[in-house]
C-alpha positions as a Markdown table, in Angstrom:
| # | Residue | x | y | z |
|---|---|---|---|---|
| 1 | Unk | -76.6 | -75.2 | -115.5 |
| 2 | Unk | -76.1 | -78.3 | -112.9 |
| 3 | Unk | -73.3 | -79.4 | -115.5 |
| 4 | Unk | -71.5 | -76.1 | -115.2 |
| 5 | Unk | -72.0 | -76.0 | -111.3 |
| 6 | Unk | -70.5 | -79.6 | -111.2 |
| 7 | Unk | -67.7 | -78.8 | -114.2 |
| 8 | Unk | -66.8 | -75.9 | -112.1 |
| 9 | Unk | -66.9 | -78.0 | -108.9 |
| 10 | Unk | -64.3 | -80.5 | -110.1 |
| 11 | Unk | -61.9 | -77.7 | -111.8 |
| 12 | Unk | -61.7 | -76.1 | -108.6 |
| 13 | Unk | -61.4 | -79.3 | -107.0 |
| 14 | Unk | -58.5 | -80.3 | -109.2 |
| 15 | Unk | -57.1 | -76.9 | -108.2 |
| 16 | Unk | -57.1 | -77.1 | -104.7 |
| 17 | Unk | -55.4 | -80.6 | -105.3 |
| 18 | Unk | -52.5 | -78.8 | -107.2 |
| 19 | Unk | -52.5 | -75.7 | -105.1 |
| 20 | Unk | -51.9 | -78.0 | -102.0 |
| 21 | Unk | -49.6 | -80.5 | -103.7 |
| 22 | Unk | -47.5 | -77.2 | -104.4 |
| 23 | Unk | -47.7 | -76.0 | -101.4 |
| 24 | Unk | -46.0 | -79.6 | -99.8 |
| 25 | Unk | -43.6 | -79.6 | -101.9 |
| 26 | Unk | -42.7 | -75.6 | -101.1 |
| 27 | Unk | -42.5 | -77.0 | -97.8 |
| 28 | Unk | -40.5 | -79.1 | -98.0 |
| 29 | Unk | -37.9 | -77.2 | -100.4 |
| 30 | Unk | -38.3 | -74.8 | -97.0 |
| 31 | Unk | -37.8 | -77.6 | -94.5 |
| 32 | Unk | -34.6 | -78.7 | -96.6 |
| 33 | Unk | -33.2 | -75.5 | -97.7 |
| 34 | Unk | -33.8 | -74.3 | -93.3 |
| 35 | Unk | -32.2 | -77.7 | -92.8 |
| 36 | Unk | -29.3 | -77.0 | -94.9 |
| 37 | Unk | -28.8 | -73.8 | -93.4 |
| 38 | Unk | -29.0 | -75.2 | -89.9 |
| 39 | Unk | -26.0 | -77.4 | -90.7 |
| 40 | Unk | -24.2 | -74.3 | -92.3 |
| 41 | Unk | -24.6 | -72.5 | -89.0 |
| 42 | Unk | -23.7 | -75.3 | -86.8 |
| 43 | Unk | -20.8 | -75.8 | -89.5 |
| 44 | Unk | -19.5 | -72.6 | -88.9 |
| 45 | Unk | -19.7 | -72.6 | -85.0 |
| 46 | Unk | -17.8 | -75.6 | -84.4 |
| 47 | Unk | -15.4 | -73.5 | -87.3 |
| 48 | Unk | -15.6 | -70.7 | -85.0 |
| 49 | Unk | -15.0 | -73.1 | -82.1 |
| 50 | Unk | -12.0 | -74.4 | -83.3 |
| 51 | Unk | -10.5 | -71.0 | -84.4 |
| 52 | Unk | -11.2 | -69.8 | -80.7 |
| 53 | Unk | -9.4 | -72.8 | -79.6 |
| 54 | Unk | -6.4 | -72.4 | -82.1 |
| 55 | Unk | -6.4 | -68.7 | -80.9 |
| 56 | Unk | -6.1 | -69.3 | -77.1 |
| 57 | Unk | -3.5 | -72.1 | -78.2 |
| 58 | Unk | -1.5 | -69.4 | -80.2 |
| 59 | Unk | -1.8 | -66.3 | -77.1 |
| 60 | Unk | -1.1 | -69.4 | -74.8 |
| 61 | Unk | 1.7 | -70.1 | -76.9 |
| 62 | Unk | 2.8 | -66.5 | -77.1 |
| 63 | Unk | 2.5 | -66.0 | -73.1 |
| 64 | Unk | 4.6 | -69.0 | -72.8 |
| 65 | Unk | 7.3 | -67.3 | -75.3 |
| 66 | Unk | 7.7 | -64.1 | -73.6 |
| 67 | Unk | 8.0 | -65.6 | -70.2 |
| 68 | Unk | 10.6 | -67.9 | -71.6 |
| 69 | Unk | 12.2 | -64.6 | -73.3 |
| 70 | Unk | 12.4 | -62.1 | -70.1 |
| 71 | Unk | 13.1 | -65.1 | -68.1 |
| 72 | Unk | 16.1 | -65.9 | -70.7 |
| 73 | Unk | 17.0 | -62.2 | -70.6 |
| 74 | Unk | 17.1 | -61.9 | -67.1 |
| 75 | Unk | 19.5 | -64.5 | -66.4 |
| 76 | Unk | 21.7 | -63.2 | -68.8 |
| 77 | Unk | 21.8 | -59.8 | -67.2 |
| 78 | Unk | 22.4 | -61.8 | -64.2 |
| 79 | Unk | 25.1 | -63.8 | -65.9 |
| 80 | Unk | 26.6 | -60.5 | -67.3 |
| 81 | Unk | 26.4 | -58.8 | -64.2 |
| 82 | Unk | 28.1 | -61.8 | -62.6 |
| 83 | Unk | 31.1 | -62.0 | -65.1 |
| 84 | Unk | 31.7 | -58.0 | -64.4 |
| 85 | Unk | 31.7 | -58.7 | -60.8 |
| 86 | Unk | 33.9 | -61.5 | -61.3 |
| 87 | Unk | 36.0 | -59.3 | -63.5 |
| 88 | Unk | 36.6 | -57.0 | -60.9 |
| 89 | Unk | 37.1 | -58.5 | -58.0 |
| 90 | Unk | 40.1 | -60.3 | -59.4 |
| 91 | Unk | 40.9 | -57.0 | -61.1 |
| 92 | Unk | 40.3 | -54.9 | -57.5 |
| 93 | Unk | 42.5 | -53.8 | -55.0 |
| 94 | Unk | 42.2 | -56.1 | -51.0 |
| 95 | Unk | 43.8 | -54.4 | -48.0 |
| 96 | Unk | 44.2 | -56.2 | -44.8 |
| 97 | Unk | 46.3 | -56.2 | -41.9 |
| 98 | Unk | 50.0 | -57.4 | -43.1 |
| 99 | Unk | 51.2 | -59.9 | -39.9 |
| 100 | Unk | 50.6 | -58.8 | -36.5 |
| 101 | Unk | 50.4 | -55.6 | -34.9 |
| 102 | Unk | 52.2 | -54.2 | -31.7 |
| 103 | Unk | 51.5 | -52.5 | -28.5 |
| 104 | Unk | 54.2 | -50.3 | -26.9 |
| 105 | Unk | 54.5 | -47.5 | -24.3 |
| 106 | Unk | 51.8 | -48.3 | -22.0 |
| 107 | Unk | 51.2 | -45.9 | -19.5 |
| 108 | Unk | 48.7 | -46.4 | -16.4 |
| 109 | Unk | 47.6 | -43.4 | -14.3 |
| 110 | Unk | 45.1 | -45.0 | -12.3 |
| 111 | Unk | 42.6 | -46.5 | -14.8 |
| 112 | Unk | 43.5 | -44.7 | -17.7 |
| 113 | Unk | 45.6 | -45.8 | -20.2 |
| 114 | Unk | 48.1 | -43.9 | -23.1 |
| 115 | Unk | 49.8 | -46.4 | -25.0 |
| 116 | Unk | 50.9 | -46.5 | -29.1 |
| 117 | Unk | 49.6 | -49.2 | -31.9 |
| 118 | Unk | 51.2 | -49.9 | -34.9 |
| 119 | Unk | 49.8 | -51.4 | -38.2 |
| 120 | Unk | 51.2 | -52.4 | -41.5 |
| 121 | Unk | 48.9 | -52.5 | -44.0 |
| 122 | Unk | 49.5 | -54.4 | -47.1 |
| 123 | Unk | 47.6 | -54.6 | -51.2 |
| 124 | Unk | 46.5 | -57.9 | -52.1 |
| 125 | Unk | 44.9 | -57.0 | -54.9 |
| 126 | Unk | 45.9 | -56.3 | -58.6 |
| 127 | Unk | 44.9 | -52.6 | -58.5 |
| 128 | Unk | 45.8 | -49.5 | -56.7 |
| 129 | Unk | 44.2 | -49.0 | -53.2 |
| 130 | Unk | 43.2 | -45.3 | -52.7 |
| 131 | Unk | 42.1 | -42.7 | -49.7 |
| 132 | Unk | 43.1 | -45.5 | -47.4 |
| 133 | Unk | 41.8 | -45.2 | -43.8 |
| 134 | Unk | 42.2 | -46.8 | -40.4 |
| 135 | Unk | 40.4 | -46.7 | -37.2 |
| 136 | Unk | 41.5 | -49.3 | -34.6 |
| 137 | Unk | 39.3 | -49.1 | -31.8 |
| 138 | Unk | 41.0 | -50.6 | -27.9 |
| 139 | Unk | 37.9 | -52.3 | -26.0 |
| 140 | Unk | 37.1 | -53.7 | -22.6 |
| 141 | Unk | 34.6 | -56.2 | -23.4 |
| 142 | Unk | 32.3 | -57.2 | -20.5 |
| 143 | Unk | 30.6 | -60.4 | -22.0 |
| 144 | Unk | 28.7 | -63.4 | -20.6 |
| 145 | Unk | 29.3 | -65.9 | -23.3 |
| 146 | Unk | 31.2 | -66.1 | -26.8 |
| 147 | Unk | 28.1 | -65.1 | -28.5 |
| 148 | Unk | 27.6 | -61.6 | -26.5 |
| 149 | Unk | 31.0 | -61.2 | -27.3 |
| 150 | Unk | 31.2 | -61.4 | -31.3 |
| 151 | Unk | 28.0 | -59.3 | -30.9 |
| 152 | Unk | 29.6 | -56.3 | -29.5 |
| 153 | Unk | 32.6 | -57.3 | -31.7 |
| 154 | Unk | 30.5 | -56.6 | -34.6 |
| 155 | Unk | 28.3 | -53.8 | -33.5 |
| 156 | Unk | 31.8 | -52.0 | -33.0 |
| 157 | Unk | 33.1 | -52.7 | -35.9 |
| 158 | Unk | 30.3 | -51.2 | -38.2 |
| 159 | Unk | 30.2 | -48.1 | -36.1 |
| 160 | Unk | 33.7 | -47.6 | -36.8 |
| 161 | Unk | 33.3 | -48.8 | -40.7 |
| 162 | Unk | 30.2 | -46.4 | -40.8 |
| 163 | Unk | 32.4 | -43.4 | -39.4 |
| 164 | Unk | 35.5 | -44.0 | -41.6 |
| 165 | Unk | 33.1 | -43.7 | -44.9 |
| 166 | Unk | 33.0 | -39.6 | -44.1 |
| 167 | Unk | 37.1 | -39.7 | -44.7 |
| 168 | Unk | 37.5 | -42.4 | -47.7 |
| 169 | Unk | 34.6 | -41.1 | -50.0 |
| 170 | Unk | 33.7 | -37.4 | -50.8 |
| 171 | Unk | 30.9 | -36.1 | -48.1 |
| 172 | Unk | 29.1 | -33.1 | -46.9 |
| 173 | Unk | 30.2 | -31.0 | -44.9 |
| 174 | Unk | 30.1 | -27.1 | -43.3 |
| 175 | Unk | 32.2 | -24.9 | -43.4 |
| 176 | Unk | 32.6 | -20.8 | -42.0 |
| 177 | Unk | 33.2 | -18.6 | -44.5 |
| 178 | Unk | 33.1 | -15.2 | -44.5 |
| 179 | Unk | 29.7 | -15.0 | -45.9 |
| 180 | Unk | 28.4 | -17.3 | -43.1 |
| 181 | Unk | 28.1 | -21.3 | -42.5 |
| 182 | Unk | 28.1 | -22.8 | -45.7 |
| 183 | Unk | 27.6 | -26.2 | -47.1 |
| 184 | Unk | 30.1 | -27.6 | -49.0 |
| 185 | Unk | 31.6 | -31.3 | -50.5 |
| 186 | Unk | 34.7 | -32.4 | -48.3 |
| 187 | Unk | 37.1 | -34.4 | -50.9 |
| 188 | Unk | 37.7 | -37.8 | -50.3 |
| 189 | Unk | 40.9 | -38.3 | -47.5 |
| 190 | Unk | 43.8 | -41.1 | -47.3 |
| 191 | Unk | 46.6 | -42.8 | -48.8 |
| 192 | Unk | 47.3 | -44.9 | -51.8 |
| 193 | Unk | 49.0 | -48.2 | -51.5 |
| 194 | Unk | 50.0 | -49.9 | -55.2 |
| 195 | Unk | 49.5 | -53.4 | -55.3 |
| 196 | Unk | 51.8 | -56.3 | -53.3 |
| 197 | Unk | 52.8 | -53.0 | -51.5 |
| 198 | Unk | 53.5 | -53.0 | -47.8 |
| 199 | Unk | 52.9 | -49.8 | -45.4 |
| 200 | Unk | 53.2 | -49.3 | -42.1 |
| 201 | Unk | 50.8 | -46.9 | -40.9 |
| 202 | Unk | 51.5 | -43.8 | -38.8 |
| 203 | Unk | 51.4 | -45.0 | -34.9 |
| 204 | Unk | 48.1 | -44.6 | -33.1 |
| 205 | Unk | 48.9 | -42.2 | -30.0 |
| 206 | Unk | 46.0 | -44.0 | -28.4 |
| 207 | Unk | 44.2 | -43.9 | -24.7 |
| 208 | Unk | 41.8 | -45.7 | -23.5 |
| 209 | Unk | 39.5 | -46.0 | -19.8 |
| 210 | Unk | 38.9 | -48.8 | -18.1 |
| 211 | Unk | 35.8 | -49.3 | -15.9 |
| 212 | Unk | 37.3 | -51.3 | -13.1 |
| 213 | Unk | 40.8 | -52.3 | -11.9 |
| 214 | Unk | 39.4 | -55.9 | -12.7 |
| 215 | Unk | 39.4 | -54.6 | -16.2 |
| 216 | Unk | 42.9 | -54.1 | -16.0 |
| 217 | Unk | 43.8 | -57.5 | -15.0 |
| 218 | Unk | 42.7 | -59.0 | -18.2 |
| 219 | Unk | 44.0 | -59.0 | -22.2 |
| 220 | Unk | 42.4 | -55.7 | -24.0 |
| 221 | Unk | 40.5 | -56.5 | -27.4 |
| 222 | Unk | 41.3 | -53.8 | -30.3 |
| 223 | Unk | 39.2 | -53.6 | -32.7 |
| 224 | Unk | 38.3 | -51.6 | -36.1 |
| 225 | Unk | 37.9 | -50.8 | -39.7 |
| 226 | Unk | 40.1 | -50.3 | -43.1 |
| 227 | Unk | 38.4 | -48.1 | -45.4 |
| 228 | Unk | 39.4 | -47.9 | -48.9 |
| 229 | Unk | 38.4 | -47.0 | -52.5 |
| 230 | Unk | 39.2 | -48.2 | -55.8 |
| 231 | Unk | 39.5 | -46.9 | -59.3 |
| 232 | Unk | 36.4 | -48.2 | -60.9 |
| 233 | Unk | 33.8 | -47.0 | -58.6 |
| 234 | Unk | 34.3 | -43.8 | -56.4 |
| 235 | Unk | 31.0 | -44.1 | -55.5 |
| 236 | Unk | 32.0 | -47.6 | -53.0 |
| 237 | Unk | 33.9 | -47.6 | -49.8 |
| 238 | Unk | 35.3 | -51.3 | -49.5 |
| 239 | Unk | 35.6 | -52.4 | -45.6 |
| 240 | Unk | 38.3 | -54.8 | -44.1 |
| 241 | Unk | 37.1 | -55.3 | -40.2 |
| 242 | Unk | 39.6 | -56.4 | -37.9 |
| 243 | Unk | 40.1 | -57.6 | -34.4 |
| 244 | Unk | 43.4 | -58.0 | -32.3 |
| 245 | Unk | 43.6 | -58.9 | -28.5 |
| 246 | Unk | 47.1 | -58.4 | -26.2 |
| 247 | Unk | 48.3 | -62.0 | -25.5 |
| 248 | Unk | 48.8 | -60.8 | -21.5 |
| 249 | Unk | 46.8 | -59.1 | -19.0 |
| 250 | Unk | 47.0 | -55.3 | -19.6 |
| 251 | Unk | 48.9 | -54.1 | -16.0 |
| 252 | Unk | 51.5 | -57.0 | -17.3 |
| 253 | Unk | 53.2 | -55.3 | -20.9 |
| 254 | Unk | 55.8 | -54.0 | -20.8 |
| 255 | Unk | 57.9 | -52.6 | -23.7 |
| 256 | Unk | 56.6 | -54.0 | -26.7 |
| 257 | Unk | 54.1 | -56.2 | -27.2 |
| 258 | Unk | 52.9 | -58.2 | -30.4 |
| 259 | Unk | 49.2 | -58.2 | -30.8 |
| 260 | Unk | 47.2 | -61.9 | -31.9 |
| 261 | Unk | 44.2 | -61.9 | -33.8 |
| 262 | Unk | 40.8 | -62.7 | -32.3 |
| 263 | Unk | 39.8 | -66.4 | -32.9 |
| 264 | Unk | 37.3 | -64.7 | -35.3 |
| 265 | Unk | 37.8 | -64.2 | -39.4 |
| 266 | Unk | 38.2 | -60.5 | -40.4 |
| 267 | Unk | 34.9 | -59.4 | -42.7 |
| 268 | Unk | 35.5 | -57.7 | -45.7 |
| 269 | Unk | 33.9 | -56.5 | -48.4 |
């Protein structure tokens, strides 16, 4: 019985030594296989890593592209856009005063003054000028310094171009009718001049009040607008501003007298 206690002693002895050897070497199949997968994960992170970092590359790259693209297609709508501008300002119609204008029949009845201007007008375009208007404008200027001076020079002249849009482009108007005051669209007024051409405008019956009699002592500005049209837009009013001054003090014309142009350029556009 003490042999079969002992023989059973050392079979499970010899059992627990295999069990445990076994179990080692389980472990360390485990340790190696989690080991193994440790460096797959790690593997595929730095994979997944770089394929984030190619990707924000690529969209980086891709940004970059369509920047480049709407930046290139931008300034080649600005390019075309220049090349039709170009295109028809050399293909437009240009009116401005043709040499100098004249003053004649003054007339003073105390400070008021009746006297006649006339203007010749010329195309120096390539294109027919169309509803052709003109508002000169006579002026007695009280300024301080050269600057005051071009300042109201200017401020006149856009009121004037500002009014003469109503008769060189189509505008809104009223008018009675026998159903009541009605709105309706006054056509577009003025004449043509071809281009090169040369036209003397109707005289300007004009009258004009001076402020003082100092005023009258001294040379009288006249100033004003051209408006026009041309044929590829009816939708623009082109402006040609202009300024004239008498070359002697007003109370000295007599007969007629040849305007000079104001030591200022004439804006157009």
């Amino acid at each position: 019985m003490d042999k079969w206690e002992f023989g059973m002693g050392i079979f499970g002895l010899l059992a627990l030594i295999v069990y445990t050897g076994y179990t080692i070497k389980m472990y360390k199949a485990n340790a190696k296989a989690a080991q193994a997968a440790a460096n797959a994960a790690n593997t595929a992170y730095c994979a997944l890593k770089d394929s984030e970092g190619q990707f924000d590359a690529t969209l980086a790259q891709i940004e970059s592209q369509t920047v480049a693209q709407q930046q290139a297609a931008k300034a080649s709508a600005d390019s075309a856009k220049v090349a039709q501008d170009t295109l028809i300002r050399s293909q437009r119609p240009w009116i401005g005063v043709a040499g100098n204008p004249t003053i004649s029949d003054m007339d003073i009845q105390d400070l008021t003054l009746r006297f006649t201007l006339t203007f010749s007008i010329k195309n120096y375009g390539t294109s027919p000028a169309i509803h052709i208007n003109m508002i000169p404008v006579p002026q007695f200027f009280h300024a301080n310094s050269a600057q005051e001076f071009f300042g109201l020079l200017k401020e006149t002249s856009e009121g004037v171009c500002h009014s003469i849009d109503s008769y060189s482009a189509k505008s809104k108007g009223l008018q009675y009718t026998p159903a009541g005051l009605q709105r309706i669209m006054e056509p577009a007024m003025g004449i043509a001049v071809f281009p090169q051409d040369t036209q003397t405008v109707k005289p300007f019956k004009t009258s004009a009040h001076a402020d003082t009699p100092h005023a009258l002592t001294v040379p009288m500005t006249i100033t004003g607008c051209i408006g026009y049209q041309d044929q590829f837009s009816k939708a623009i009013v082109h402006h040609t501003r202009f300024c004239y001054q008498t070359r002697d003090a007003i109370i000295a014309i007599k007969g007629e007298e040849t305007l000079m142009q104001c030591r200022i350029s004439s804006d157009i556009d």
